[in-house]
C-alpha positions in Angstrom: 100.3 115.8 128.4 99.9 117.4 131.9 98.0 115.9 134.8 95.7 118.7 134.8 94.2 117.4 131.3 94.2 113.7 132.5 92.6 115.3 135.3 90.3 116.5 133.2 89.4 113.5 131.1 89.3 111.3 134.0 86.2 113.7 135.0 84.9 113.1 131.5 84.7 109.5 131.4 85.3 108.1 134.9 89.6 107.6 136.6 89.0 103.6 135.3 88.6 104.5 131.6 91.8 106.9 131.7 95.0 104.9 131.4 98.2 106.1 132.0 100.6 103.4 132.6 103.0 102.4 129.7 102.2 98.8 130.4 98.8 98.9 130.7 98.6 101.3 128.1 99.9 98.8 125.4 97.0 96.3 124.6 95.0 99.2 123.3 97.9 100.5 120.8 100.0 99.3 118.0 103.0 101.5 116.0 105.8 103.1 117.1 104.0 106.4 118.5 103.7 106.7 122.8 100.4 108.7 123.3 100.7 109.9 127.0 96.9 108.3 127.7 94.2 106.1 126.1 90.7 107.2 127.0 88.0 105.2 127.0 84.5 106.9 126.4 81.0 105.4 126.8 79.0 107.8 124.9 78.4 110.7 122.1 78.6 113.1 124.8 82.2 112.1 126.3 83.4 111.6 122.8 82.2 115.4 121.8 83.6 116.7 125.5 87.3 114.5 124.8 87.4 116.8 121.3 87.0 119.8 122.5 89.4 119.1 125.4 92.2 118.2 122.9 91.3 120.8 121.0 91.5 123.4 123.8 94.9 122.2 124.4 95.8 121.4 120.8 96.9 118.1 121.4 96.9 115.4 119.0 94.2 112.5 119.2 93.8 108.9 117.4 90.5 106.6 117.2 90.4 103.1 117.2 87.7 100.3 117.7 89.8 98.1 119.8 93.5 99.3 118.9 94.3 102.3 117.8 97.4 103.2 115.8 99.7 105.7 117.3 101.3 106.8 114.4 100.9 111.0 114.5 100.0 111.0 118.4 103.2 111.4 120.4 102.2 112.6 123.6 98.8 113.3 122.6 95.4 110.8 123.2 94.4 107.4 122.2 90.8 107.2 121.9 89.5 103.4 122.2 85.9 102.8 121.4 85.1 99.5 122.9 82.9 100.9 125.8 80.2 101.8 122.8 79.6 98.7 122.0 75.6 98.3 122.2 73.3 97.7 119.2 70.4 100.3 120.1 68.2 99.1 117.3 67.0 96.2 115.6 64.5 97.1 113.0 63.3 93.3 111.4 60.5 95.0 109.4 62.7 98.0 108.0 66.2 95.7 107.4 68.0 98.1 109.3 70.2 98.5 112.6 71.2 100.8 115.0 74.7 100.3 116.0 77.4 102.0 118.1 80.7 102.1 116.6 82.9 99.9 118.9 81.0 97.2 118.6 83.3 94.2 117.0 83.0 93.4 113.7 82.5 89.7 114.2 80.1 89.9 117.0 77.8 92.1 114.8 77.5 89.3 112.4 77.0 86.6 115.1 74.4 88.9 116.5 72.7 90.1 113.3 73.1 86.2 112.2 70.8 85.0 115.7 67.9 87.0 114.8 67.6 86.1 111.2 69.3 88.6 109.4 72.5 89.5 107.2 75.2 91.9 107.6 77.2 91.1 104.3 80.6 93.0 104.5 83.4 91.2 105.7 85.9 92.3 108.9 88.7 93.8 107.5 90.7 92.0 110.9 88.7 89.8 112.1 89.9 90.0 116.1 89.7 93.7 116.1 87.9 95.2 113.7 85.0 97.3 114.8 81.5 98.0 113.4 82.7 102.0 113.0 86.3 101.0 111.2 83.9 99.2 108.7 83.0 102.2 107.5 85.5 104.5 108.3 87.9 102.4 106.1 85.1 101.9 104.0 86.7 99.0 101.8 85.3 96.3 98.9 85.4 92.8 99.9 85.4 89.9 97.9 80.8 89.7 98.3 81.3 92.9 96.6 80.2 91.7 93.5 76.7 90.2 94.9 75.8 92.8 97.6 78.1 96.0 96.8 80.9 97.7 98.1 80.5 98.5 102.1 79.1 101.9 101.5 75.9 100.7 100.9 75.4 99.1 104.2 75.4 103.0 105.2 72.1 104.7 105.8 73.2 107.2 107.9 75.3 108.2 111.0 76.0 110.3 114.5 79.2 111.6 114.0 81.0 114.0 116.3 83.5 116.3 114.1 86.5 116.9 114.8 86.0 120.6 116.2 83.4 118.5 118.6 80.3 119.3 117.8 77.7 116.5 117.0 76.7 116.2 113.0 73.4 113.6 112.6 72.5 112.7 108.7 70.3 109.9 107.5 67.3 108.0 107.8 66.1 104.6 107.2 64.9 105.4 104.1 66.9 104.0 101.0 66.4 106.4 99.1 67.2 109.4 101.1 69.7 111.3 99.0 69.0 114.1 96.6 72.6 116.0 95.3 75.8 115.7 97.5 76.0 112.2 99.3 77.7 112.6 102.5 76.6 110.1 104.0 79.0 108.0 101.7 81.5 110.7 101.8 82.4 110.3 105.0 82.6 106.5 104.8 86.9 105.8 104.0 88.1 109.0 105.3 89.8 106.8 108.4 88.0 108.8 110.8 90.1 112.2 109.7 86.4 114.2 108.7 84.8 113.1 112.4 84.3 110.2 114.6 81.5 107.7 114.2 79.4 107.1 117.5 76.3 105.5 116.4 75.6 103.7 112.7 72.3 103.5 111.1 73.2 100.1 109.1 71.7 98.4 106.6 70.4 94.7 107.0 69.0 92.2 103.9 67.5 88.7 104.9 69.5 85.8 105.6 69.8 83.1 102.9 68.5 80.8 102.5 71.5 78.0 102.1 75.1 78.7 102.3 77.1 76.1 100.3 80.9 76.1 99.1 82.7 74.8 96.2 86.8 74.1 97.0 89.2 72.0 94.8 92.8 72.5 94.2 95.3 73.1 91.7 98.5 72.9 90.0 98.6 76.0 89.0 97.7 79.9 89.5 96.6 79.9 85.7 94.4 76.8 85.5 93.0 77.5 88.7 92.2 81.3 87.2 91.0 79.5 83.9 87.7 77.8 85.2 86.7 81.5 86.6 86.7 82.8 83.5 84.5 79.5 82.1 82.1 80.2 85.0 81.9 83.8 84.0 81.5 82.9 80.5 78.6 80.4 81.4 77.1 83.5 83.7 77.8 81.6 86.6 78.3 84.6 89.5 78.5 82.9 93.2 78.8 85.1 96.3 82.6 84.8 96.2 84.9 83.5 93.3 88.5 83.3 95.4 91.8 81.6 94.6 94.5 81.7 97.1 97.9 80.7 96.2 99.8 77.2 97.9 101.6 79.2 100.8 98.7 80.9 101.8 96.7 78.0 101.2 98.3 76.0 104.2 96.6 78.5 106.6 93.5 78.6 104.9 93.1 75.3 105.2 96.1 73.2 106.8 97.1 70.1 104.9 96.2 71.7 101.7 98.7 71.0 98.4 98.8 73.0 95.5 96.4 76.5 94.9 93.2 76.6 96.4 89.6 77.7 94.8 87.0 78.7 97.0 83.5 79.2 95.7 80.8 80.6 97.7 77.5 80.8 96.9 74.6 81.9 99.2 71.0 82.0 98.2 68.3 79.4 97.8 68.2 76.0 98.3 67.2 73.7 95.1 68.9 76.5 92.6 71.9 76.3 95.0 72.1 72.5 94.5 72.2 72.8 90.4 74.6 76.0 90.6 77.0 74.1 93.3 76.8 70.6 90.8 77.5 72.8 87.9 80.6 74.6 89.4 82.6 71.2 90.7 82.4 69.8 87.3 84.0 73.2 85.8 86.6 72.6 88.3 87.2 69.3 87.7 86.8 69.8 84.1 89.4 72.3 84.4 92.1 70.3 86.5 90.9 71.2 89.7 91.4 67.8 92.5 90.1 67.5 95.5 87.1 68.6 94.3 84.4 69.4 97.0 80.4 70.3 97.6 80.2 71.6 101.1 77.0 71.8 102.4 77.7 71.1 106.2 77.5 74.5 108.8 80.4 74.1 110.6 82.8 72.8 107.6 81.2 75.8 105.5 82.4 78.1 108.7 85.8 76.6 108.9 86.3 77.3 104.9 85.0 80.7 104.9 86.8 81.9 108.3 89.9 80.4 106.7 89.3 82.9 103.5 88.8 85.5 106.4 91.9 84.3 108.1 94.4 84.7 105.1 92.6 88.3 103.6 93.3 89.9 107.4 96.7 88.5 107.6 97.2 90.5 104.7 95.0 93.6 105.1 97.4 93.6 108.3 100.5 94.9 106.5 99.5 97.5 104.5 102.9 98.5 103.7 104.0 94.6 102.5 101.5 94.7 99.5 100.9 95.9 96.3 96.6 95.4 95.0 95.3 96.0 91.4 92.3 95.6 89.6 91.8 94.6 86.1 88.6 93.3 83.8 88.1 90.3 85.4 88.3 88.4 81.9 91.9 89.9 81.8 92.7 88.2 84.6 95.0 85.7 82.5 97.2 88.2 80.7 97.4 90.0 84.5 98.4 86.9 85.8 100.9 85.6 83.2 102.2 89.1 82.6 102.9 89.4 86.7 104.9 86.1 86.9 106.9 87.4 83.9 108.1 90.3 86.6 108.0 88.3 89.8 108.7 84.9 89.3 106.1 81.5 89.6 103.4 82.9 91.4 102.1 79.4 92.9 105.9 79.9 95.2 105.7 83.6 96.0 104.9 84.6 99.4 101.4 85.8 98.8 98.8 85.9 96.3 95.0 86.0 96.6 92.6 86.5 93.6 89.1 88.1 93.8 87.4 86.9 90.4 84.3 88.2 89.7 86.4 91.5 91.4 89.1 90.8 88.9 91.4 91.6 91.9 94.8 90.8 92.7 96.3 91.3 96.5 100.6 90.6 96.0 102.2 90.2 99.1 105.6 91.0 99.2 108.9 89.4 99.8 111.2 91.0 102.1 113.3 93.6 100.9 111.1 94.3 97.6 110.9 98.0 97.0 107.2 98.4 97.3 106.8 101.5 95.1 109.4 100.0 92.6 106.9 97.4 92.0 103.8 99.2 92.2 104.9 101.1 89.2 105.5 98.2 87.1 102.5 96.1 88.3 100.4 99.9 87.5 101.9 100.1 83.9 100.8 96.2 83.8 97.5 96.9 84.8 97.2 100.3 82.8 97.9 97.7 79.9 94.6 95.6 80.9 92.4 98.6 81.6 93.0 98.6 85.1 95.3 100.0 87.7 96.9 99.6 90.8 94.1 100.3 93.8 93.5 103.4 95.6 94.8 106.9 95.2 98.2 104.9 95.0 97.3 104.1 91.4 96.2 107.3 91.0 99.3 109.1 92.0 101.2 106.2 89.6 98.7 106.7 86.8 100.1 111.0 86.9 103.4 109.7 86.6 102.4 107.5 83.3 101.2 110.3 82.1 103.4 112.7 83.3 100.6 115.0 84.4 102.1 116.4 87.8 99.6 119.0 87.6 96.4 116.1 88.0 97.9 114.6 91.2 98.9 117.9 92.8 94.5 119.0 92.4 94.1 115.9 94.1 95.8 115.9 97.0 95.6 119.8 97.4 91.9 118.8 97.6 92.2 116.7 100.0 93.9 118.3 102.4 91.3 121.5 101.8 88.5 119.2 103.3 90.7 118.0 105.7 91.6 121.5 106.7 88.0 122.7 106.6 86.5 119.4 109.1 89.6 120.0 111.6 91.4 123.4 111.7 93.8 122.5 114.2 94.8 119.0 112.6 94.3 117.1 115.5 92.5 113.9 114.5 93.8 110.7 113.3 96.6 112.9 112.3 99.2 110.0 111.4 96.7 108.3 108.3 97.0 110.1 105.0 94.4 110.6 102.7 97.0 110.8 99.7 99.0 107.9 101.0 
């Protein structure tokens, strides 16, 4: 890039929000790519002007709440978001939030949290991730079950696309769709249909109690078992998780064996009956160390240390394989998976959504990640399920030999892509088809 277009951008947003040295440069990126400058804006405004610039010049640009990944952007910009980081709006009769994108994740929820409110979905990393990567990578979570998947936090957005002019869709209204949802459309493209500068969220009261259920066991399958006897009993807590013995020493240090972790969030006295009701299925089961948690700051410590273990992962997209399955199939998935990989209480990583009937593998070094994924696919296509994403898409065509399905798909793809940004200059390392 040329000085005249740092130039430029340093009259956009101010010479102490444009950063050119390597060094200092560095704490805003991750990935092997060297943008020649990270830009920090502070509104809609120098956002839409920053666009148009690097469109002007055809130079490539990547977003980021905090860190952005330079994969794709050589030479070209790193936009951070962290400077928009104001909730405009906090609506307590409506539910409902106005939020600007760069914003952390965590501190939204501490904020939401302190006037009486809940923001269910959980940070996909908890340091870094941003209130506008929520959405843009749009993701379940293991609440999903109880409150829905993330795109129903999602009322509406300001968005500035990436030819940069400013789009504005939604309301506070719930139900404010009629035909074609964009609203939710836009939500997991990974900010290649636009960038997100202000949120129009979705709140729901706090609960009432928060209480957890842990125990530990010998086992991946008898741990799995007493979710199945909870579901069977129609027993459905907030989150149903099982986290196998090596990642269950960061969870929670100290701890032998696979660890359970049952969350359940609503009301008081029903809590009580539904929290004495799921120890004695764990115990029943095998489970030891069984526990009633009750106390705020142990309840914190077990649930960040969930958080802690699911962003470790989330972290190395390319180390892990995920798949989805019934989640009463979870026992064949599970017995059928350490047939292929070995005992599944030693491997590296394994975490189990259950009422999601979700499995997240991480990997052992050197394993042939898409070897795998096509045999854990053809396991999962056995159980009525499939590896996630448009990964187990493109490995579903290959089952069926059906070329033809997964070259529509991703020739679709890139058609929107090519109609929201002509020049292919944003976020231009993430693949939609990846």
């Amino acid at each position: 890039m040329s000085d005249v277009n740092i130039s430029k951008l340093k009259g956009i947003v101010g010479d102490a929000y444009v950063i050119d040295s390597p060094s200092e440069m560095a704490k805003y990126l991750k990935g092997q790519g060297k943008p020649a400058v990270v830009v920090l804006p502070a509104s809609t405004s120098e956002v839409s002007s920053i666009v148009k610039l690097a469109n002007e010049k055809n130079v490539k640009l990547g977003v980021g709440g905090a860190v952005v990944d330079t994969q794709g952007i050589t030479g070209g910009i790193a936009m951070v978001m962290s400077r928009m980081n104001r909730i405009l709006e906090m609506d307590h009769l409506n539910l409902v939030a106005v939020v600007e994108p760069g914003l952390l994740h965590k501190d939204f929820i501490l904020k939401v949290a302190e006037a009486g409110l809940n923001f269910p979905p959980e940070p996909y990393v908890i340091e870094t991730s941003s209130v506008g990567g929520c959405f843009a990578i749009g993701d379940s979570d293991s609440k999903s079950f109880e409150y829905g998947p993330t795109r129903t936090f999602l009322l509406g957005f300001e968005m500035v696309l990436p030819t940069g002019e400013i789009l504005e869709i939604g309301n506070k209204c719930i139900k404010n769709v009629s035909g074609l949802d964009f609203i939710h459309f836009a939500v997991g493209s990974q900010g290649t249909f636009g960038i997100f500068t202000k949120l129009l969220v979705k709140l729901l009261p706090v609960p009432e109690a928060k209480k957890a259920v842990i125990g530990t066991f010998a086992s991946m399958h008898k741990a799995n078992a007493t979710f199945n006897t909870l579901i069977k009993r129609n027993v459905h807590p907030t989150r149903m998780n099982l986290i196998n013995a090596s990642l269950a020493k960061i969870a929670k240090p100290g701890t032998e064996g696979q660890l359970v972790i049952i969350d359940l969030q609503g009301f008081k006295e029903s809590g009580k009956n539904i929290a004495n009701e799921v120890a004695s299925v764990l115990t029943l089961g095998g489970g030891s160390d069984v526990k009633i948690i009750e106390e705020g700051a142990e309840y914190d410590q077990v649930i960040n240390g969930w958080l802690k273990v699911r962003a470790e992962l989330n972290a190395k997209p390319s180390e892990i394989v995920e798949f989805v399955v019934g989640p009463m199939k979870m026992p064949q998935a599970l017995s059928q998976l350490e047939a292929q990989t070995g005992d599944l209480g030693a491997y590296p990583g394994i975490i189990v959504e259950g009422l999601l009937g979700y499995v997240c593998l991480a990997l052992p070094e050197g394993t042939d990640k898409l070897a795998l994924a096509r045999k854990v696919n053809k396991l999962a296509m056995s159980l009525g399920g499939n590896v996630k994403g448009l990964l187990g898409h493109k490995l579903k065509a290959e089952v069926y030999n059906d070329a033809e399905m997964w070259k529509q798909t991703t020739s679709l793809l890139s058609e929107l892509r090519q109609q929201f940004d002509p020049k292919g200059i944003l976020n231009p390392g993430v693949s939609l088809e990846a």
